[in-house]
C-alpha positions in Angstrom: 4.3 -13.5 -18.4 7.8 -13.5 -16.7 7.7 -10.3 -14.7 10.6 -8.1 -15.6 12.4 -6.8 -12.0 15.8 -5.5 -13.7 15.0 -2.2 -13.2 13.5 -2.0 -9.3 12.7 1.5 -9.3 11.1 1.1 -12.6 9.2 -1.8 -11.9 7.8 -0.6 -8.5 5.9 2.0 -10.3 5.0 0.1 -12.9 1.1 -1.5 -13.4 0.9 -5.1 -12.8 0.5 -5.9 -16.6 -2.9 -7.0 -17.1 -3.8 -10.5 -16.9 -1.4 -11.6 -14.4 -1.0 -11.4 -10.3 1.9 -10.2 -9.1 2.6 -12.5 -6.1 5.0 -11.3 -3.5 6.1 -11.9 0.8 5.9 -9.3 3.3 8.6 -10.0 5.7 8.6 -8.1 9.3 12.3 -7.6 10.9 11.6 -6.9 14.6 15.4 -8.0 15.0 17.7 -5.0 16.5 17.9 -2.3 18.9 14.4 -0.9 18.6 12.4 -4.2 20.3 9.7 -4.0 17.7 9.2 -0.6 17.5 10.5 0.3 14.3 10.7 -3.2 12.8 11.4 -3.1 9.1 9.6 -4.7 6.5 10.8 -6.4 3.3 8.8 -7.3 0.0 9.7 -9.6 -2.1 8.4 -10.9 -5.4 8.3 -14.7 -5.4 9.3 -17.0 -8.3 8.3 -20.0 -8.7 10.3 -23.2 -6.7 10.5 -20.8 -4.0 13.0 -18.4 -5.1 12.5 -15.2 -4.2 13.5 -11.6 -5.7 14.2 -8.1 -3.7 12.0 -5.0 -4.5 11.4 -2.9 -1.8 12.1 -2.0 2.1 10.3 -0.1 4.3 11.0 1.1 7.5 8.9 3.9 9.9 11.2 7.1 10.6 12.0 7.7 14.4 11.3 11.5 15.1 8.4 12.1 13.3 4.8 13.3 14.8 2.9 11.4 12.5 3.3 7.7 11.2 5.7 8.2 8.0 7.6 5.2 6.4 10.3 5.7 4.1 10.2 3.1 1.3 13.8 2.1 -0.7 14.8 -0.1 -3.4 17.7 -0.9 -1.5 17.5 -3.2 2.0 20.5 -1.4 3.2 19.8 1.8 2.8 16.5 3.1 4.3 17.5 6.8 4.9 15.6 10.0 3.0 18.6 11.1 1.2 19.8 8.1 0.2 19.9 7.2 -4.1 17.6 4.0 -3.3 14.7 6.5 -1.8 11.6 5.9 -3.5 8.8 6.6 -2.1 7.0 7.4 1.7 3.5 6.7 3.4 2.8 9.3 5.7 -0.6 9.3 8.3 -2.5 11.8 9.8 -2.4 12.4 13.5 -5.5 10.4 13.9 -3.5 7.3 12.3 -6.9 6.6 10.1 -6.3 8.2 7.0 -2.7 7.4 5.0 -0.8 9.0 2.0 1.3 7.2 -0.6 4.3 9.8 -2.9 6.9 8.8 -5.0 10.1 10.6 -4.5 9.9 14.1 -6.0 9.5 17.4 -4.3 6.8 18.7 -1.7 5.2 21.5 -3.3 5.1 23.3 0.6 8.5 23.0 0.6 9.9 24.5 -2.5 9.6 28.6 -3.3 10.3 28.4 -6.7 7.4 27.7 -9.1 9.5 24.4 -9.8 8.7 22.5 -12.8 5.4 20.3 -12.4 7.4 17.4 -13.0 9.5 17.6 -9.8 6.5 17.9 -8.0 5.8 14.6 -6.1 3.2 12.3 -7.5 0.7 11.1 -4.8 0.3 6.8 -5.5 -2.2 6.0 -3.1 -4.8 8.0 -0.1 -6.0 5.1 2.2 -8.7 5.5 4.8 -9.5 3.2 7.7 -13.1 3.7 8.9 -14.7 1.6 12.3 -17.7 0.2 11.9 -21.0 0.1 13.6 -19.7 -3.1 15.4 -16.3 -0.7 16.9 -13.6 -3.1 16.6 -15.1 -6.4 16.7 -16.1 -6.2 13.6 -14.5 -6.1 10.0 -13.0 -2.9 9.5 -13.7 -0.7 6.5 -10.6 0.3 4.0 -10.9 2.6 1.0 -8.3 2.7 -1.2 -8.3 5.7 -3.5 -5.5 5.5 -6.5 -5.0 7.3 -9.6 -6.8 6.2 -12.4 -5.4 4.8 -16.1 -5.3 6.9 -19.5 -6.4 5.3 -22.8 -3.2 4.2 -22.9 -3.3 2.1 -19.5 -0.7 4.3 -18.4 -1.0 6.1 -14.6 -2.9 9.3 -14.1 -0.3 11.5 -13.1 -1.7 13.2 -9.6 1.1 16.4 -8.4 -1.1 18.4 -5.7 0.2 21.5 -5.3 -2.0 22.4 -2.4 -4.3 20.6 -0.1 -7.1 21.0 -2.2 -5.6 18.7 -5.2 -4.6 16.2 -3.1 -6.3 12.5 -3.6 -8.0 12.7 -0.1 -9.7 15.8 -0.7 -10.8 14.6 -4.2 -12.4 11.6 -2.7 -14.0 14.2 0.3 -15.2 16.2 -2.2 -17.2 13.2 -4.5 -14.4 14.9 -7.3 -13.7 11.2 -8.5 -12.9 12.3 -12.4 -9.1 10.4 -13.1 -9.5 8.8 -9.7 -10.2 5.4 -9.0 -12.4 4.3 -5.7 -11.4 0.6 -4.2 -13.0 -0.6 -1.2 -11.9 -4.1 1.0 -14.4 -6.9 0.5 -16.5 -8.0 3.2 -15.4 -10.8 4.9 -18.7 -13.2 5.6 -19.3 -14.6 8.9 -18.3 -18.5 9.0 -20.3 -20.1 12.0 -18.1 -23.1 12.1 -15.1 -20.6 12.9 -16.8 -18.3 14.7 -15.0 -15.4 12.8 -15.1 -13.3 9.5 -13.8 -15.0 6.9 -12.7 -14.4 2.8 -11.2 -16.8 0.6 -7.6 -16.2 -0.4 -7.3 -19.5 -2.8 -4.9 -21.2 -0.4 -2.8 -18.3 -0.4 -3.0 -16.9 3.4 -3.0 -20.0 6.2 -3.6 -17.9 9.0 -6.4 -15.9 10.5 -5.9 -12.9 11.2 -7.9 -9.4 11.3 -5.4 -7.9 9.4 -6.1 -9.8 6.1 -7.9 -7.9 3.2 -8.9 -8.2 -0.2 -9.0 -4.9 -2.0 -12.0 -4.9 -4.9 -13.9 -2.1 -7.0 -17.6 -1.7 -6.5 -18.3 -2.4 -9.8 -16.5 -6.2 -10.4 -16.4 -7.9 -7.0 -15.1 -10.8 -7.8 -11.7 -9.2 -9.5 -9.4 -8.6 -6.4 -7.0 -5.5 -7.1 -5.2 -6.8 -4.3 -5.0 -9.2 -1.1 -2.5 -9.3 2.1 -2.4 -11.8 4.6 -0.6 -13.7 7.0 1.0 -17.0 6.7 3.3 -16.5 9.6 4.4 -14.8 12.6 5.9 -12.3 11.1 5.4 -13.6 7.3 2.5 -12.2 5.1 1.7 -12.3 1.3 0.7 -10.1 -1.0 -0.6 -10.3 -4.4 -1.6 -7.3 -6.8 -3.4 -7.1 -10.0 -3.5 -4.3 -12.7 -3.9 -1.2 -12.4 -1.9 -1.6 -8.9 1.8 -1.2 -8.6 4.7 -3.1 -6.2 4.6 0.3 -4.6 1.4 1.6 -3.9 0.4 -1.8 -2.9 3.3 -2.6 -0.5 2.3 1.5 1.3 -1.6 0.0 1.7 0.2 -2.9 3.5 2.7 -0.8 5.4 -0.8 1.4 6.3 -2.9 -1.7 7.3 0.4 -2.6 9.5 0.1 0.9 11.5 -3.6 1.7 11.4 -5.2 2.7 14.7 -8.2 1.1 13.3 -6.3 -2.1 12.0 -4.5 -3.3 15.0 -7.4 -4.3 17.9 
């Protein structure tokens, strides 16, 4: 099915519909003032003969204690107030444990008992673990999301407290409407020396940031997979129940992690 990107901050929220990858590019920007520090990233959805379609920008904000990336709809416009503001990824202080929200309101921040539908959705909690090899290994990812309704429609998650949030639901084994991804393994190759998993041809280089993301329960049907293919070119490919957004925040997080960069 031709995927429908009309509407971008529609579609960014929207499921991969079911039966078909959504293949898109990760771009890294490291042009400009900051030397690499604050490089932006932009995803795009490709079509086929090479063409390529705009969804989403993210950049990391300056004067902030923790990682935080603000995601837009608009390359041009990466600030919070802006229109094209459509969701963030924030980290804890550790840098192991991430947070993905739409753009509605932070319940700590408002005094009112606003409506629950301004409250900001959380998309995604991601949580980078070492292994018992420390950093020579694979790393461990697990991806926690909202899970689907009957009516393969998104599980809508508004904590109003830290006790609601995603991250404390997975803590706490409270996985009802929750859905629990982990990466695959990668298997040791002998003639590479190295950890490898196959991407089908679509990532060409190795690197310890590639991942496949899978549930427990069907191995073999990847959520969603990021990789490099360049210097500073990586794809990424998402399934259903996985939107452009939550998928492009686990990439941003795997970009950042502590755990993800030795």
């Amino acid at each position: 099915p031709l995927i429908d990107v009309d509407d971008l901050e529609e579609f960014a929220v929207r499921p991969a519909p079911q039966g078909a990858t959504v293949k898109c590019r990760i771009t890294r920007d490291k042009k400009g003032m900051d030397r690499g520090m604050y490089p932006t990233y932009y995803l795009h959805l490709e079509r086929e003969h090479g063409k390529k379609v705009f969804l989403l920008a993210g950049r990391k904000r300056k004067k902030s204690k923790t990682s935080n990336y603000l995601i837009s709809i608009d390359p041009t416009d990466l600030s919070r107030g802006g229109e094209s503001f459509i969701g963030k990824l924030r980290s804890n202080l550790m840098g192991t444990k991430f947070t993905v929200y739409d753009n509605g309101v932070n319940p700590m921040k408002t005094t009112s008992s606003l409506e629950a539908s301004t409250l900001r959705q959380e998309l995604a909690a991601i949580c980078y673990e070492t292994n018992v090899l420390g950093f020579k290994g694979p790393r461990k990812m697990s991806v926690i999301i909202p899970g689907m309704n009957m009516d393969h429609e998104r599980v809508s998650i508004r904590p109003r407290n830290e006790h609601e949030t995603l991250l404390a639901r997975w803590q706490n084994k409270n996985t009802e409407s929750v859905i629990e991804l982990h990466n695959k393994t990668p298997v040791w190759n002998d003639d590479t020396q190295s950890y490898v998993l196959n991407f089908h041809g679509r990532v060409t280089q190795a690197s310890v940031k590639n991942f496949q993301i899978i549930h427990d329960n069907d191995p073999d049907y990847i959520v969603m997979q990021f990789g490099r293919v360049a210097e500073d070119v990586f794809t990424m490919d998402y399934n259903y129940p996985m939107c452009a957004l939550q998928a492009f925040a686990i990439a941003l997080s795997s970009f950042d992690s502590k755990l993800a960069c030795e």
